[in-house]
N, C-alpha and C positions, 0 to 999 in steps of 0.2 A: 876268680873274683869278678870278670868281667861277664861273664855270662849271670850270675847272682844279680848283678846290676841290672842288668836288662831285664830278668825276670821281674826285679822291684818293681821297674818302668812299664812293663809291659803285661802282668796280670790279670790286671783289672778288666782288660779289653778281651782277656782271653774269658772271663768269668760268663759271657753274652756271647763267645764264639764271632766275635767280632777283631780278628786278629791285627794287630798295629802293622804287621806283615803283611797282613793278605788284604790288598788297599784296591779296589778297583780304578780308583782316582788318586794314590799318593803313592811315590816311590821312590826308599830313599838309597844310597849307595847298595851297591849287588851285594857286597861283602857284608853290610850291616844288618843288609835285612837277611840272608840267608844264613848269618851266626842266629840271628835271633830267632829264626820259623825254629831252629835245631834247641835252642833253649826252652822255648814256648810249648814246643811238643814233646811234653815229659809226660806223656801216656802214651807211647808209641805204639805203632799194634806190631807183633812179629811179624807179622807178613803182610803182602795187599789185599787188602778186604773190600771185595766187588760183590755188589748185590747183584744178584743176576736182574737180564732183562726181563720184562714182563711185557704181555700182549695187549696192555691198555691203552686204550684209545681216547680221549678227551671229546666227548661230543662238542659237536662245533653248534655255538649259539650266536646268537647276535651282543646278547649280554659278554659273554666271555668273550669273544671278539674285539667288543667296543673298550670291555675293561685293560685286553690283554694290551691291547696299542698305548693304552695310556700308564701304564707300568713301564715298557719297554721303552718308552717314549721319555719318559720320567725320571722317577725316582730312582729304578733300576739302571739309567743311564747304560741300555745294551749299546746302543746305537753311538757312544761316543765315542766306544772300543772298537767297535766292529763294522765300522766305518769309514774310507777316508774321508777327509775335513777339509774345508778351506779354512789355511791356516792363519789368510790374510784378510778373513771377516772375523768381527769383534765375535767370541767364543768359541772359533773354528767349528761352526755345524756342520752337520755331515755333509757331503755333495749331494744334491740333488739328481736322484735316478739308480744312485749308486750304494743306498741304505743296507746294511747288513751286508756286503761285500769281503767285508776282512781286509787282510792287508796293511793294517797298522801296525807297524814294527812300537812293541811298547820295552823291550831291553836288545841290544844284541851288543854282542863281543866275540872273542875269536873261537871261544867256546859253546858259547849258549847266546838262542834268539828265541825270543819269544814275541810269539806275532800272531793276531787276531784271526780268525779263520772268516771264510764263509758261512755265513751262518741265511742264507736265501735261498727260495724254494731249488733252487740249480740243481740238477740230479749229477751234471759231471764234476763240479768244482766247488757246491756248497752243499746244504741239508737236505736236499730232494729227496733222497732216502731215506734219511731219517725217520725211526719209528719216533710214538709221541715219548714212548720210555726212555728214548737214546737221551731224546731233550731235556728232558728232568732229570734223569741220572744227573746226567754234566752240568746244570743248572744248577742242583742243590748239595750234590755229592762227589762233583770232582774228579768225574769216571767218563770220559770219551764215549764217542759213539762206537767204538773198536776196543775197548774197553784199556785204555791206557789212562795215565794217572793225569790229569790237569796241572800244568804251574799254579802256583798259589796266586798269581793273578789274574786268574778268573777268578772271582769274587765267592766261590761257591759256599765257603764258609760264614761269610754274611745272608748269601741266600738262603743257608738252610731254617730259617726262621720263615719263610714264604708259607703262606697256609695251604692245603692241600688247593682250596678252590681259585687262589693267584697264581699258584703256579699251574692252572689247567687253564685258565685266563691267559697267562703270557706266552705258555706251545702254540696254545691254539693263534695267537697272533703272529707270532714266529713263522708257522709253517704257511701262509697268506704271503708273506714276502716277497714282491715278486724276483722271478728268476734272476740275477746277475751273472754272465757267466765269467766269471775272473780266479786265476789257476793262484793260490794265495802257499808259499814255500812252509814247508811245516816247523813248528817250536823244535827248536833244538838242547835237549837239558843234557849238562853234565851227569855220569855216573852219580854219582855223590847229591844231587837234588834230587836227580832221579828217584832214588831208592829212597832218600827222607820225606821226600813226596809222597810216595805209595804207599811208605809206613804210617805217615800220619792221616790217609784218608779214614772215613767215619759211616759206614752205611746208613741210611735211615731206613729203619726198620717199622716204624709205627711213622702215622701221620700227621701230620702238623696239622694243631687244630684252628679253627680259624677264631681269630680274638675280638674280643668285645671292642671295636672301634666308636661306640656310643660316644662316651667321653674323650674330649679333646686330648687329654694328658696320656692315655692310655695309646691312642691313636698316632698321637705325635710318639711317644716311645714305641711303636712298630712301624714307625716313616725312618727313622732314625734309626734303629740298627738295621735294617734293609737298605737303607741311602750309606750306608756304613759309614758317618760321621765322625765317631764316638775316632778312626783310626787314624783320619787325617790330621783332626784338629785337637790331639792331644800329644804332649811332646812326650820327646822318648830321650829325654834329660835323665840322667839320676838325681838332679836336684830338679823337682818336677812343677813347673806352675801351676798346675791343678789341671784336674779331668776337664779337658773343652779349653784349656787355656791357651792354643797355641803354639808355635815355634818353630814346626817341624820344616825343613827346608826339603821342599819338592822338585824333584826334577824329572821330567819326562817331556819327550817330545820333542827335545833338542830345546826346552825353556825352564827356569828355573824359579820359584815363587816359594814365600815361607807361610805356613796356615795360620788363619786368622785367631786371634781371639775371640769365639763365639758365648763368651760367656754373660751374664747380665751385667758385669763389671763396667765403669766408667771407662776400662782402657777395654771393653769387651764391645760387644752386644749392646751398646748403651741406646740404641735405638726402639721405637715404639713395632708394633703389628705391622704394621702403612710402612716403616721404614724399612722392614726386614723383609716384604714381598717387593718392594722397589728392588733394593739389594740383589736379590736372587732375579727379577724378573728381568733385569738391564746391567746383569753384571756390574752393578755399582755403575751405572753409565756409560757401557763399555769400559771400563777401566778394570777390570777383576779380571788375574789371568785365566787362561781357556783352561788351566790345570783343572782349575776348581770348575767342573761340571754344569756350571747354571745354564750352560746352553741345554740342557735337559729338564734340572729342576723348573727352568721355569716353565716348563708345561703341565707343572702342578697346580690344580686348581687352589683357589683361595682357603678353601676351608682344609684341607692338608699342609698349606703354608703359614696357618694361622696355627695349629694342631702340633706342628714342629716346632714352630716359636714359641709356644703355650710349653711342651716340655721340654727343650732347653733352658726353660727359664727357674727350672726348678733344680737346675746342676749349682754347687756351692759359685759362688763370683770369686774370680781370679783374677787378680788386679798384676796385667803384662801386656805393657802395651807392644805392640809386631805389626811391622809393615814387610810388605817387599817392594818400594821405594827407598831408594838412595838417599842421604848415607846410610851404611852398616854402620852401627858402631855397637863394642860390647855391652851385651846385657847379665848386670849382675847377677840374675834368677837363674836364665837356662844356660848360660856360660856360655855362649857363641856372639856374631856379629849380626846383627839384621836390624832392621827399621825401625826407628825409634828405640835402639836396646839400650843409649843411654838414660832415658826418660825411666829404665826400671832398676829399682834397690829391693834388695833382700829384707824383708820389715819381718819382726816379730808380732804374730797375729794378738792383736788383743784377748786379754783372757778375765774370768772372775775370778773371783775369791776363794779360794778352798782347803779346807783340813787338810794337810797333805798326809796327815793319820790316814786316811779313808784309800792312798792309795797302794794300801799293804794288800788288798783286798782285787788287784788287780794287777799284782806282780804273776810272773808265769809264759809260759811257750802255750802260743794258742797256734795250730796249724789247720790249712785248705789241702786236704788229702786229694780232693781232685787234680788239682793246679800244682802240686806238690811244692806249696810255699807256706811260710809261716811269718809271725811276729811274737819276737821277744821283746818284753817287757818286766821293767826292773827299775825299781823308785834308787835313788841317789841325793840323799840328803832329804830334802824339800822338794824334789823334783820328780816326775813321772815320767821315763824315758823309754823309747822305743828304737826297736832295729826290725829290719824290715826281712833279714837274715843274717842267720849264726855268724856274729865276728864283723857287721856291718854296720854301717856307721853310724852312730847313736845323735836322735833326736828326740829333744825335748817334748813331750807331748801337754800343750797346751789348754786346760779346761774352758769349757763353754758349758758347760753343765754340769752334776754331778758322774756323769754320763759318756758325754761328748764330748771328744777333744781334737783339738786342730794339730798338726803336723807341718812346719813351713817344710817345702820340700817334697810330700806326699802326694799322691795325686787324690785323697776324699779325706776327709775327717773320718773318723773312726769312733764304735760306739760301743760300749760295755753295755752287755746284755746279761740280767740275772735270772734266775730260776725262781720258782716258784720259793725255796728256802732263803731267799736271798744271797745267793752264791753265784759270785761272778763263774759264769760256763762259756762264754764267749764271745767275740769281736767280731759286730759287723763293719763294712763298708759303707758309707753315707750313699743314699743314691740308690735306684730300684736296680742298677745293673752291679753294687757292690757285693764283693763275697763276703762267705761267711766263716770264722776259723774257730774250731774247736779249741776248749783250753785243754792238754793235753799233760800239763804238769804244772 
């Protein structure tokens, strides 16, 4: 049952390959997140699947050059990991001199360490060798320069959405690094990650094409799963305050912080454009812990930070207020202690008026054969109720539409989709990154 839960909580993120697991910037206990990478990868492959190397070279441009620094720099937050940091200036930025070094222990225990490599032109202790292929493999597919399997914190699963010409942008910036020479101890995995590691990598075999960043909304949803947002800042509650809503307690680095409310909600995002680049650009005044990455973002330009704010704003509002200021006290929603959790009650979403006739027409098992998840749904009286799997715990489903209906506890509203004969065929997810589930009976 406990794995079923996690799946609940954790789908969604998997539907965008944005795994709530594979967090570049968030990490929650070893044990939680490595049940859940093992729940999450219900398409296993039998064996480890390594695209071989190729002999391609990224021509070095000034263009790709100038772009790649500002990705690595950025969004992609390389340099927060593979960095040491001073940890006693406000967002702990990297050292100066010592960029791309490696050396940042991000788990270790008596078993397993995982710990940032050299990744600087060094031929003895970093990428010197490195072909431009080693660097994209591992960049987007989670495949060493030696062809071993990456911990799932290398972010590689969020990268693989990079379009072919960001990611020829960001080698070609990479391999410019100057030399550091520093002997960085290697990741150490258990058997047992080991091999669910290897099992769950993914080749990419065709190329990432490069997307229409024209429009702001468009643009902001490829900043946004490449910044891998979508994993920090949505909790991994079974009772879920909604996609972007918050709660997750972060720990790395020997500090401990719970993710914000990014949503447009008054206990969210309640701030204008002007507020949300202040935010990201001074760390809320220095006051944001260094967990959360702005000592990177904020080398995002304005029109990318306006683009982000532009599509987060179009995620449903989740009303849960979360600090990581003192005091903790319990929060009715996600069920834990944190900042402000008494300020939050479990409310029943307002809803219209509806024939509860019409919901005869929407009973039935709709399932995501990729994600190997389903929802049953089954009227009860007056009532339109959902489970989010067989024998799981039924929630009322709310109308807002003839259509749409809200789920307190869900992480999106949910939407009946009919066919051409008007015949409910099946349920999507609110939201451009929601799945889609076949009605199957």
């Amino acid at each position: 049952m406990a794995n079923k839960k996690l799946i609940a909580a954790f789908s969604l993120i998997t539907a965008v390959i944005i795994l709530i697991v594979y967090t570049p910037s968030c990490k929650n206990s070893v044990k939680k997140t490595h049940d859940a990478k093992a729940v999450l990868n219900n398409n296993l492959n039998d064996s480890f699947n390594v695209r071989p190397l190729t002999n391609i070279k990224y021509e070095r441009t000034d263009q790709r050059l100038k772009h790649g620094k500002y990705m690595v720099t950025s969004i992609l937050q390389c340099l927060t990991c593979h960095s040491p940091r001073d940890w006693n200036a406000p967002g702990a930025p990297p050292i100066a001199g010592k960029e791309g070094s490696g050396g940042t222990t991000l788990q270790e225990d008596s078993i397993t360490r995982i710990i940032a490599p050299n990744i600087t032109s060094d031929k003895e202790t970093g990428a010197g060798t490195w072909t431009d292929d080693m660097l994209a493999r591992a960049i987007r597919e989670g495949v060493g320069h030696d062809g071993r399997a990456l911990n799932w914190q290398m972010p590689y699963w969020t990268f693989r959405n990079l379009s072919e010409e960001d990611l020829a942008s960001v080698v070609v910036y990479l391999r410019t690094l100057p030399p550091v020479h520093h002997i960085v101890p290697p990741t150490k995995l258990s058997a047992e990650e080991k091999l669910g590691t290897e099992k769950s990598l993914s080749p990419l075999t065709e190329p990432v094409a490069t997307r229409d960043l024209s429009d702001p909304i468009k643009r902001g949803s490829y900043l946004v799963k490449i910044g891998e947002c979508v994993g920090c800042h949505t909790s991994h509650a079974e009772y879920n305050p909604g996609l972007l809503g918050g709660r997750n307690e972060i720990s790395r680095f020997g500090k401990t912080a719970f993710s914000a409310n990014i949503t447009a909600d008054a206990s969210g995002m309640a701030y204008g454009p002007e507020g949300f680049i202040f935010v990201i650009r001074t760390g809320k005044g220095g006051t944001l812990s260094p967990i959360m990455p702005w000592i990177a973002f904020k080398n995002m330009n304005d029109e990318d930070l306006k683009a982000i704010y532009a599509y987060l704003k179009t995620f449903p509002p989740s009303q849960h207020y979360v600090s990581s200021q003192p005091p903790f006290t319990h929060c009715a929603i996600c069920g834990i202690k944190h900042g402000f959790g008494d300020k939050n009650k479990r409310i029943k979403p307002a809803e219209i008026k509806l024939d509860s006739r019409v919901y005869k027409q929407y009973v039935g098992t709709y399932r995501d054969d990729i994600y190997n998840s389903s929802f049953i749904i089954s009227k009860e009286g007056n009532k339109l109720i959902g489970q989010q799997w067989e024998n799981g715990p039924k929630t009322e489903l709310i109308p807002q539409s003839e259509s749409q209906f809200l789920a307190a506890g869900w992480v999106l509203p949910v939407n009946f989709v009919k066919d051409k004969n008007d015949r409910v065929v099946q349920i999507t997810e609110s939201t451009d990154i929601g799945r889609t589930f076949k009605k199957i009976k």
